[in-house]
C-alpha positions in Angstrom: 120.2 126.9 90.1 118.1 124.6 88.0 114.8 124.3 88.6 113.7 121.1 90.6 111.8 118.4 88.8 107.7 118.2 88.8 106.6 116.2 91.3 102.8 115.1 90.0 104.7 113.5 87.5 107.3 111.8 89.8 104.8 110.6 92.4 102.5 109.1 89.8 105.5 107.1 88.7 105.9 106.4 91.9 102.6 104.8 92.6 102.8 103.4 88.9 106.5 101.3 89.5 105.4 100.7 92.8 101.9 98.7 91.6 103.4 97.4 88.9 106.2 96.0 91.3 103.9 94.4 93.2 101.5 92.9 90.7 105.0 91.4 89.0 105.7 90.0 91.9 102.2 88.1 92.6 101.7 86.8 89.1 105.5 86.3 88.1 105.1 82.3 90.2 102.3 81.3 87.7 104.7 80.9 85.2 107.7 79.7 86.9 106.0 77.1 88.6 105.8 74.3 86.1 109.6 74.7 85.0 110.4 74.6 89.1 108.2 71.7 89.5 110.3 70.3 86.6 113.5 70.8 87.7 113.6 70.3 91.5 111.0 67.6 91.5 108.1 69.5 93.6 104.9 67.6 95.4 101.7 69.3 95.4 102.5 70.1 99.2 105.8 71.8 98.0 104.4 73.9 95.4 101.4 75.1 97.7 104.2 75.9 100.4 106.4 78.0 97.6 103.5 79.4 96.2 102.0 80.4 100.3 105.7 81.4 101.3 104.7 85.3 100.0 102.4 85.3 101.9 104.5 84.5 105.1 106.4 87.6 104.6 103.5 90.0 103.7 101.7 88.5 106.6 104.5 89.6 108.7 105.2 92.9 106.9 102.0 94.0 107.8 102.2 93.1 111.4 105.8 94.9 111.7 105.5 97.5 108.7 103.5 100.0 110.2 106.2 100.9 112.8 109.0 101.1 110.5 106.8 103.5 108.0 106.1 105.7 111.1 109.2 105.6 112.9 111.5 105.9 109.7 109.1 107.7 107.5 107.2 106.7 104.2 110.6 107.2 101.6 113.0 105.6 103.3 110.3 102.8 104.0 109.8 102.2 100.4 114.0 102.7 99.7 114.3 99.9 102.0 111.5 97.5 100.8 113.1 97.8 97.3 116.6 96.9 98.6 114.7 93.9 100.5 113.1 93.2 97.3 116.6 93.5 95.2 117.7 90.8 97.9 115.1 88.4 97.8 114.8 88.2 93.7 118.9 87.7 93.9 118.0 85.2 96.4 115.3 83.7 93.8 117.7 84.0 91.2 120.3 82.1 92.4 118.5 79.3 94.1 119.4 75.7 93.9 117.1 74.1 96.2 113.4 74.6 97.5 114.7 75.9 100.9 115.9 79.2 99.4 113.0 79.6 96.8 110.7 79.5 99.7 112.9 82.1 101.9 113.7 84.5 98.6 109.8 84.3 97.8 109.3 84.9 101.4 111.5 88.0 101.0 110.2 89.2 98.4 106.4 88.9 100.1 107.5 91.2 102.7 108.9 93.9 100.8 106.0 94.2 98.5 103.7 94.3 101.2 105.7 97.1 103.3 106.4 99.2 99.9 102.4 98.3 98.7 101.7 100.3 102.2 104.1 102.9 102.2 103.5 104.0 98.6 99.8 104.9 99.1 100.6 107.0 102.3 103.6 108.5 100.9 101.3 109.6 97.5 98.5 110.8 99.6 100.5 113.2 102.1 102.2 114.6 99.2 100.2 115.6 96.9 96.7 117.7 97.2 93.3 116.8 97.5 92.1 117.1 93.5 95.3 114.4 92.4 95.1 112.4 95.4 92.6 109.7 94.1 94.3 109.9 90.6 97.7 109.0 92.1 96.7 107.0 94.7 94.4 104.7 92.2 97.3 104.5 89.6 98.9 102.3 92.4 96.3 99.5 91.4 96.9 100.5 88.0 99.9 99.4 87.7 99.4 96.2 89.6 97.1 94.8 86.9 99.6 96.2 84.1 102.7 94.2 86.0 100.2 91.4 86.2 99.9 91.3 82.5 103.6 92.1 82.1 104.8 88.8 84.0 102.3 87.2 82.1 103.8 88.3 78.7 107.7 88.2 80.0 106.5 84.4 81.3 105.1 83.6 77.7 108.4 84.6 76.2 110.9 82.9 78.3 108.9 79.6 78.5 111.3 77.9 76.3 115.1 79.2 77.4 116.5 76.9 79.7 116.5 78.2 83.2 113.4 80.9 82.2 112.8 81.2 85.8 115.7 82.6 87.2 115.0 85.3 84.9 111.6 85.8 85.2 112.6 86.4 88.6 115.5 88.9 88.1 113.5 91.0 85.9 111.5 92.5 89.1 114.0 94.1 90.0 113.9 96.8 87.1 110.5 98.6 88.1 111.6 98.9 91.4 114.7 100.4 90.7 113.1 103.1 88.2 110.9 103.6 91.7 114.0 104.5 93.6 115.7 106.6 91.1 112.1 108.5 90.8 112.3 109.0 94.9 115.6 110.6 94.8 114.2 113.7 93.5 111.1 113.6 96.1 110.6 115.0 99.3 110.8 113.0 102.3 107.4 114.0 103.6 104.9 116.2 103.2 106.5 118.9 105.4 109.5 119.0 102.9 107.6 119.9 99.8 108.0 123.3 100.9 111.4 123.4 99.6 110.4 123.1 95.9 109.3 125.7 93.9 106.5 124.0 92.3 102.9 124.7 92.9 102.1 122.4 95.4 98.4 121.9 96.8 98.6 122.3 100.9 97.1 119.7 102.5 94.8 122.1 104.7 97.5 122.8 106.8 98.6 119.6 107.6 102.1 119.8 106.5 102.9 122.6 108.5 101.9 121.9 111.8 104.0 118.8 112.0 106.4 119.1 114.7 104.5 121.7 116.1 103.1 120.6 119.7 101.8 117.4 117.3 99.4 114.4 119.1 101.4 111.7 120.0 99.1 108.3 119.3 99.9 104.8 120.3 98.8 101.6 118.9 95.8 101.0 121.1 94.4 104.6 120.7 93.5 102.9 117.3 90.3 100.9 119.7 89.6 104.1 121.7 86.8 107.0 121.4 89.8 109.5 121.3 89.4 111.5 118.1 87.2 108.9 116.9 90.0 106.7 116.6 87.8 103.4 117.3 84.9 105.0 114.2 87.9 105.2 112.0 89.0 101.5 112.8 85.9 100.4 112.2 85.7 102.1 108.3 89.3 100.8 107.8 88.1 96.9 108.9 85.2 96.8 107.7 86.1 97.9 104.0 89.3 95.8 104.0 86.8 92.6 105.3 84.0 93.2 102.8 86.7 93.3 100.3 87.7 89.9 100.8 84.5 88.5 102.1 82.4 89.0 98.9 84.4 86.7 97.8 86.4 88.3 94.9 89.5 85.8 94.8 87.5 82.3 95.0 85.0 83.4 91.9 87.8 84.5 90.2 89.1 81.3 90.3 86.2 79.9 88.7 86.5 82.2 85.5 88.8 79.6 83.4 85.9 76.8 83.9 83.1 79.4 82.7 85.1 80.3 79.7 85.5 76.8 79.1 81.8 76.2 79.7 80.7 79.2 76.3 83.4 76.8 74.2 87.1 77.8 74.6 88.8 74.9 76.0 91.9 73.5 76.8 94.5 76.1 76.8 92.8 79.0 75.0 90.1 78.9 78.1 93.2 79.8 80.3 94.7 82.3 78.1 91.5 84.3 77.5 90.8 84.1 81.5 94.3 85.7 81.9 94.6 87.9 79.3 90.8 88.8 79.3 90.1 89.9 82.4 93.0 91.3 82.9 92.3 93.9 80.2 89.0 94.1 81.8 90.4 95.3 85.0 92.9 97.3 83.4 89.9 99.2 81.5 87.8 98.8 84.9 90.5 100.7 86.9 91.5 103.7 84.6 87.8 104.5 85.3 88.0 104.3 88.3 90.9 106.9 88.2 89.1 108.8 85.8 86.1 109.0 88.8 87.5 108.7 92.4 87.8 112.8 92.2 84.4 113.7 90.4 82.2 111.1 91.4 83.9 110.6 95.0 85.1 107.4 97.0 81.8 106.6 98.4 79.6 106.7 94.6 82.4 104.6 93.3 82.1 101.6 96.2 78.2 101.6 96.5 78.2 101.1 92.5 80.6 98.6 92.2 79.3 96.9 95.5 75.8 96.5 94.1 76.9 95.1 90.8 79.2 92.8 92.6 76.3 91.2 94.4 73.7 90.9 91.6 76.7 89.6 89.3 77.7 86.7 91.7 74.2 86.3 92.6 73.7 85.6 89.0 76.9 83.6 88.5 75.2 81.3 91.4 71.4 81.3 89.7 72.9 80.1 86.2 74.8 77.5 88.2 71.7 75.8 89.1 70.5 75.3 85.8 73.3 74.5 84.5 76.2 72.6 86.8 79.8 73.5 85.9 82.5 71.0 86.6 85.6 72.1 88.5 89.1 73.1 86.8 91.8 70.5 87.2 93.5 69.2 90.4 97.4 69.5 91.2 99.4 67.0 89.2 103.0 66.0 90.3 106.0 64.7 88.5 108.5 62.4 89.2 111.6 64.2 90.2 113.3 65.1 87.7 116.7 66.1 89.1 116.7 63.3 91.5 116.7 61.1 88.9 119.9 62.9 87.5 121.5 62.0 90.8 121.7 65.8 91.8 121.3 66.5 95.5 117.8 67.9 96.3 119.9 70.6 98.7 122.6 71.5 96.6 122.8 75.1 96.4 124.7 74.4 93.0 123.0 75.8 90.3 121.1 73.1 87.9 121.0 73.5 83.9 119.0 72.2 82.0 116.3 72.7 79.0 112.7 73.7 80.1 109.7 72.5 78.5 107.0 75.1 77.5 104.7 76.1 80.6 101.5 76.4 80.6 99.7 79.4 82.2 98.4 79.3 85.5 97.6 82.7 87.8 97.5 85.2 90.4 95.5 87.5 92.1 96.2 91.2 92.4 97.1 92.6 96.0 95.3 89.6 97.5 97.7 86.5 97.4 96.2 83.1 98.3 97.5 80.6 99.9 95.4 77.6 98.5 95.1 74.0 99.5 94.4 71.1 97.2 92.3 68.2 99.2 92.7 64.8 97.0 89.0 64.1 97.9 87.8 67.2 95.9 88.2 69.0 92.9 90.2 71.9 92.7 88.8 74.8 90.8 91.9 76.6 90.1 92.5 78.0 86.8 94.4 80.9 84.8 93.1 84.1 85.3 95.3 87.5 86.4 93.0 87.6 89.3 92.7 84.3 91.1 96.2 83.0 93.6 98.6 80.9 91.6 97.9 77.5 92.1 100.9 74.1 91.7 101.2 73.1 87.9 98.4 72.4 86.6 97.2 69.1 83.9 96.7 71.0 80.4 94.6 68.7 78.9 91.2 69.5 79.9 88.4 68.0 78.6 85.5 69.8 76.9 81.9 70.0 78.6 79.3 67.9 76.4 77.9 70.3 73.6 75.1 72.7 75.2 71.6 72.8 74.1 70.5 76.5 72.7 69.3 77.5 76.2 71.9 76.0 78.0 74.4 78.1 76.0 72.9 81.4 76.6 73.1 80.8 80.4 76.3 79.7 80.4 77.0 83.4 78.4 75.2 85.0 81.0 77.7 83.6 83.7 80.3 84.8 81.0 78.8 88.2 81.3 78.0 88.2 85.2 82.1 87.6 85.4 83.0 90.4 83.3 80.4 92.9 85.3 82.0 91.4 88.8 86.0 91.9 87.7 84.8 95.4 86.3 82.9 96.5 89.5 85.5 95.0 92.1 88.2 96.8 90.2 86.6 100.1 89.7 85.3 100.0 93.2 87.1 97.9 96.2 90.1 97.6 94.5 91.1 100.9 94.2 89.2 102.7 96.5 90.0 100.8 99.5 93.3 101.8 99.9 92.7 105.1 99.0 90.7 106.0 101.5 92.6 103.8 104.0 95.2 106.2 103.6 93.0 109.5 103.8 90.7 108.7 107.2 93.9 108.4 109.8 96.2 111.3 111.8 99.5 111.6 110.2 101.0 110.1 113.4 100.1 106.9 113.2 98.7 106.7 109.5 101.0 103.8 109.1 100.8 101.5 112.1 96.9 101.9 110.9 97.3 101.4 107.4 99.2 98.0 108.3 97.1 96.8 111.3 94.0 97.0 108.5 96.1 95.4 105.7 97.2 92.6 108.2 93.7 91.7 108.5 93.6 91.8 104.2 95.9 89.0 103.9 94.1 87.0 107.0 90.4 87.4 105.6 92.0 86.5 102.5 93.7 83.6 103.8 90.5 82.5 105.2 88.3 82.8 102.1 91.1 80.9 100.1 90.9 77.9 102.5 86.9 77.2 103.0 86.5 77.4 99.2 86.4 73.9 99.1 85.1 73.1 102.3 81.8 75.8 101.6 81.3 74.3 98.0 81.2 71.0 99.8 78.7 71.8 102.5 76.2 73.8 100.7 77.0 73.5 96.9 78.9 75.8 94.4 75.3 77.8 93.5 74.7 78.3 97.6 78.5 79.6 97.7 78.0 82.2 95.1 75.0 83.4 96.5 76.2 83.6 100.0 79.2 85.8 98.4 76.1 88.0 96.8 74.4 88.3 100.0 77.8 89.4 101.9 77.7 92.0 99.1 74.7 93.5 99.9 75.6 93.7 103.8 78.8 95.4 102.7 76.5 98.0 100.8 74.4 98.7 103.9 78.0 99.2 105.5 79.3 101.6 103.2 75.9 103.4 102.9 75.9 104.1 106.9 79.5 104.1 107.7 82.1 105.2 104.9 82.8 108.8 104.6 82.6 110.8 101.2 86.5 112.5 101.3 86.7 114.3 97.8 88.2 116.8 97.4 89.0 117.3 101.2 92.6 117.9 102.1 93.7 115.1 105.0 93.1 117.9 107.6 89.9 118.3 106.7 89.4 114.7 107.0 91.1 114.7 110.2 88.8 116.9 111.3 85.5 115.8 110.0 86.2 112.5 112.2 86.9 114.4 115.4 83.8 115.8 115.3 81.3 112.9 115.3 81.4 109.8 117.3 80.6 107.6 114.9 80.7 107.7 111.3 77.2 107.3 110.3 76.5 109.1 107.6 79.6 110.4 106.7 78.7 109.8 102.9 75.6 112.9 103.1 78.1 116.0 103.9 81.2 117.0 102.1 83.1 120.0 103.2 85.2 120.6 100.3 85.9 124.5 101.3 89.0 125.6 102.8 91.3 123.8 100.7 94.6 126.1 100.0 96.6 126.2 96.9 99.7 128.7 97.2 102.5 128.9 95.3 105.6 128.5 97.5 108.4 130.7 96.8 111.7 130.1 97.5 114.8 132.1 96.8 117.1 129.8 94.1 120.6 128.9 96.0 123.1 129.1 93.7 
């Protein structure tokens, strides 16, 4: 006869373990990398194919994902992603050779992936229109928090022998704080009924599933029906601009700027991890703080504009004053080979491990990079740029600036800061948010997954012609290139992204029926309609 639980609270700590999950996951490698190197006697080609292996299985999450979200619904979707996750970081855990730390990080890529996309629909459907950006944005939240969490749990197990296996292990804890939080939720919006809380409809929504509701399939998502094909083209094009500013590849330029204003060596790699992740953290509690006053659309025209004047700048400084590129993939001599232990042994190895070094990760965009022995690499620790094979630590300082030379190379320092803060406070939240607002209920999550699929593949592409683009036109010519792929995304947002605060998901729904395209979706705003009720229910005792 008790009463049931709160569920605001339970489904922002739902989106909170679930981000925090998933940014654990991503950064937890840059720290485990070195010792692995050290102990199973990685090449550069091996470390790039542990380090891309995530991304194998949250490429192929999002291709399959979708169906199992829609077919066996958003909570059991994430129940089972954090069981595939519990298997995969056993997996990890236990490893003794390469082959099963490339199939448990492979495991572990597809359930953060398939629980990163069932969390934000899940969140969405079940709560109402004036918390939905809140809890839906605390999702990104929490990636940058377990981001800086791995980063602190690496920094303490850097010296106890066999670090990594913990490292690993430790994943495991926010997810299962996830699950225990889910078994006092409903399974879908049309179950929230059965709590006596006061729960904000979703504009009718809720109850009309399963009454005489539109069966969709997957290629009704390129098709004029209901504007299906307008939708798709919001859902793309924000998930493409995302990647196609460039966000991951100037992140991984942020160690060499800090470097270039006077920290060197390690403390350039610190302050690019720890820094900008507390810049992002800061960048995307205020982007919580706005999603539901200022709106979806305010928040990524603002942070789309100061994306593409700060990388334009970023590129402008870098013709006055050239910036050399971070250091290039070192191997070691194999280290347990030379103990005469089997490179396939499944036996677990002990041994001491030497200090590691800091390298990074990128938040919700995992990179699977190359290293080309005719170029320099310019991967470097920050919390936002794809972990990269262990990297040299002793990096020599740039020659001592002259007066004006030193106040541009601050104003790259600065156009960095204003580029994490706007990506974070715009694109990164945002984008999923109102990926999981503009689609029917029916087939919210084959969408959601066919647009995320195409996430990991634009950032897969952007992560490979780094090198190749810097080659061909220069470093300054990429940056501005990024900028002017900003401002096309702004013309994109401006014409074609729809304003949804404060409009229930049926509302939504129906605001997309009605128009063809979705021009100009950001000039009207319906926000009458939406029902609150408190739902009554006789207590069984």
């Amino acid at each position: 006869m008790g009463r049931p639980p709160p569920l605001l609270p339970l489904c922002a700590s739902v989106s909170l373990l679930g981000g925090l999950t998933f940014g654990y996951e991503l950064a937890v490698i840059s720290g485990a990398l070195l010792p692995l190197q050290l102990d199973f006697g990685l090449s550069c080609l091996e470390q790039e194919f542990l380090v891309g292996s995530l991304l194998l299985g949250a490429l192929l999450a999002s291709l399959v994902g979708g169906f199992l979200i829609d077919c066996y619904g958003r909570k059991q979707a994430i129940l089972g992603s954090n069981l595939v996750l519990l298997a995969g970081s056993l997996t990890l855990g236990l490893a003794g050779s390469l082959t099963w730390l490339v199939l448990g990080r492979s495991v572990v890529g597809f359930a953060i992936s398939l629980s990163s996309m069932a969390c934000c629909i899940y969140v969405s459907e079940l709560v109402g229109p004036r918390q939905r950006g809140v809890l839906v944005s605390l999702y990104e939240a929490g990636i940058t928090v377990g981001i800086l969490l791995s980063y602190a749990l690496n920094y303490a197990l850097a010296g106890t022998p066999w670090g990594w296996r913990h490292m690993f292990g430790w994943a495991t804890a926010p997810a299962l704080l996830q699950s225990l939080s889910l078994l006092f939720l409903p399974a879908g919006a049309d179950e929230t009924a059965a709590h006596k809380d006061l729960i904000p409809l979703q504009g009718g929504e809720a109850p009309k599933l399963g009454l005489g509701r539109p069966r969709y399939s997957f290629l009704d998502l390129f098709r004029a029906r209901d504007n299906m094909r307008g939708r798709t083209t919001v859902g793309l094009g924000l998930v493409l601009f995302q990647q196609l500013t460039g966000q991951p590849n100037v992140l991984c330029y942020a160690s060499t700027i800090f470097s270039s204003v006077g920290f060197h060596g390690g403390s350039s790699a610190m302050l690019a991890s720890v820094g900008l992740g507390a810049v992002k953290v800061a960048a995307t509690l205020t982007a919580m703080g706005l999603v539901d006053r200022a709106g979806r659309r305010a928040l990524l025209l603002a942070g789309c504009a100061f994306m593409a004047l700060s990388v334009s700048g970023i590129g402008l400084v870098s013709f006055a004053v050239p910036m050399d590129s971070g250091p290039s993939c070192l191997a070691v001599p194999n280290a347990t080979g030379q103990m005469g232990l089997p490179e396939d042994s499944g036996l677990l190895r002990d041994s001491s491990l030497p200090p590691m070094p800091r390298t990074n990760e990128d938040q919700r965009e995992p990179i699977l990079s190359t290293v080309k022995k005719t170029k320099p690499h310019p991967r470097s620790g920050d919390p936002s740029a794809p972990p990269q094979p262990a990297l040299s630590s002793a990096l020599p300082g740039p020659p001592l600036p002259t007066q004006g030379h030193a106040l541009l190379r601050w104003t790259a320092l600065l156009c960095l800061m204003v580029f994490v803060s706007a990506f974070s406070f715009g694109f990164g939240p945002v984008t999923w948010l109102v990926l999981s607002e503009i689609y029917p209920v029916e087939i919210r999550g084959r969408a959601f997954a066919f647009c995320n699929s195409f996430n990991w593949a634009a950032n897969l592409f952007i992560s490979l012609s780094f090198l190749d683009l810097i080659g061909t036109i220069g470093l300054s010519w990429t940056f501005l290139l990024y900028g002017l792929t900003a401002v096309l995304g702004l013309g994109f947002i401006y014409l074609f992204v729809p304003e949804t605060k404060g409009q229930s998901l049926a509302e939504i729904d129906q605001q997309f029926q009605k128009r063809r395209f979705a021009l100009s979706f950001g000039h009207r705003q319906n926000s009458t309609g939406i029902q609150y009720s408190r739902i009554e229910v006789s207590a069984a005792s």
